[in-house]
N, C-alpha and C positions, 0 to 999 in steps of 0.2 A: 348551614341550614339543616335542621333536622325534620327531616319527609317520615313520612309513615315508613318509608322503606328502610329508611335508618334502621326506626322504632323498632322494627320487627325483625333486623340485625342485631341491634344488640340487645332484645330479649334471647335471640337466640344464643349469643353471645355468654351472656351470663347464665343461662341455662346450662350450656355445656361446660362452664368453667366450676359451677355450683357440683354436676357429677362429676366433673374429674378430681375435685378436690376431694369429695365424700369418698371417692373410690381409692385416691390416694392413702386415706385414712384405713382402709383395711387390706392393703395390698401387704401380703404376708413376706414377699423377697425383691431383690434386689432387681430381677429379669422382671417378676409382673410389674415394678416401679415403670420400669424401659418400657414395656408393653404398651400401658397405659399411655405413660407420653406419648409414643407413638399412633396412638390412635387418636388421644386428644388433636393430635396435630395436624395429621389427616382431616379430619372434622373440620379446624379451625379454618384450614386453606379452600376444604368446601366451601363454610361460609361465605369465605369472604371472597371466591370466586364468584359464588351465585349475587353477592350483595355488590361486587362490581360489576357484573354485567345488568343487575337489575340499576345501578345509576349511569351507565351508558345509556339504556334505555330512555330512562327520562332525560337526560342530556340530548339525545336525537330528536325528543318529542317538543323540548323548545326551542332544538336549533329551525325546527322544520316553521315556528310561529316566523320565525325572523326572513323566509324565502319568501 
């Protein structure tokens, strides 16, 4: 099922894959290549911590319809 909260994962999603790729394209050596990933990465694991704790949320807000 895709919720607004998705939606708004994976614009964010594509968002930062759109500048890692742009940045990929002018990264002049081999260490800013490393750099870059590693920040991409970072980023990514934000997201997707913040987009799973944001559907636990609404997982507790329907388990709570069912008490």
């Amino acid at each position: 099922m895709v919720t607004p909260n998705s939606k708004a994962y994976f614009r964010e999603v594509d968002k930062s894959h759109r500048n890692y790729t742009a940045a990929l394209k002018r990264a002049r050596s081999r260490q800013s290549v490393m750099n870059l990933y590693w920040k991409h990465k970072r980023q990514h694991e934000a997201l997707l911590r913040k987009h799973l704790k944001d559907e636990m949320a609404e997982v507790i807000q329907v388990k709570k319809k069912f008490k």
